[in-house]
N, C-alpha and C positions, 0 to 999 in steps of 0.2 A: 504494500500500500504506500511505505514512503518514496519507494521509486516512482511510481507513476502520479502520483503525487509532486515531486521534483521534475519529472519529463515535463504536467503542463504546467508547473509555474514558469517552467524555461523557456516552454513556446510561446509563454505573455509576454516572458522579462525579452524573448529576440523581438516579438513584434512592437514593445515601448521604443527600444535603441534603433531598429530601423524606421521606425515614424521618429523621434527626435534627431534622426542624422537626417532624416529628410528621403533617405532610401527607400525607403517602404513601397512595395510593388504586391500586384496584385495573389501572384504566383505564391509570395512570402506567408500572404496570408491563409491560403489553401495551407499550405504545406505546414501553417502552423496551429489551423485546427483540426488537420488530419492525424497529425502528434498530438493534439490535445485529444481526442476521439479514440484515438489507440490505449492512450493513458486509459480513459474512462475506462475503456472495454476490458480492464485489468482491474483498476480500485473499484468498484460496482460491485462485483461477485465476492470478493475479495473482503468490502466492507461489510455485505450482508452476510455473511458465512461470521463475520466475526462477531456483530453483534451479540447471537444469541449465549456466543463463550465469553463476553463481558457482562451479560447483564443478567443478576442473577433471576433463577428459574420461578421464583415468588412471582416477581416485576411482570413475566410474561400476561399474567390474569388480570381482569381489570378490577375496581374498587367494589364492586361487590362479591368480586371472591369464586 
């Protein structure tokens, strides 16, 4: 999860530095929600699988039990 996690903060932090150098093209931004999109399709399954082994087994049911 902290990998794809770090892959799409990186694809934000390339598409900031190429719009403030003025670089920024169309192409950069595909390419950088396609990395961002790859990431999800890793932390998504990833995060719900973890879930239910963080929270304990009580919490699952609601308030009346």
């Amino acid at each position: 999860m902290l990998v794809s996690d770090a892959g799409a903060a990186l694809s934000s932090i390339f598409l900031l530095v190429m719009l403030a150098l003025g670089e920024l093209q169309l192409w950069q931004v595909y390419l950088a929600t396609v990395l961002n999109a790859a990431c999800q399709a890793f932390q998504w399954p990833a995060a719900a699988a973890a879930v239910p082994l963080l929270v304990p087994r009580r919490s699952w049911v609601g308030p009346t039990g």
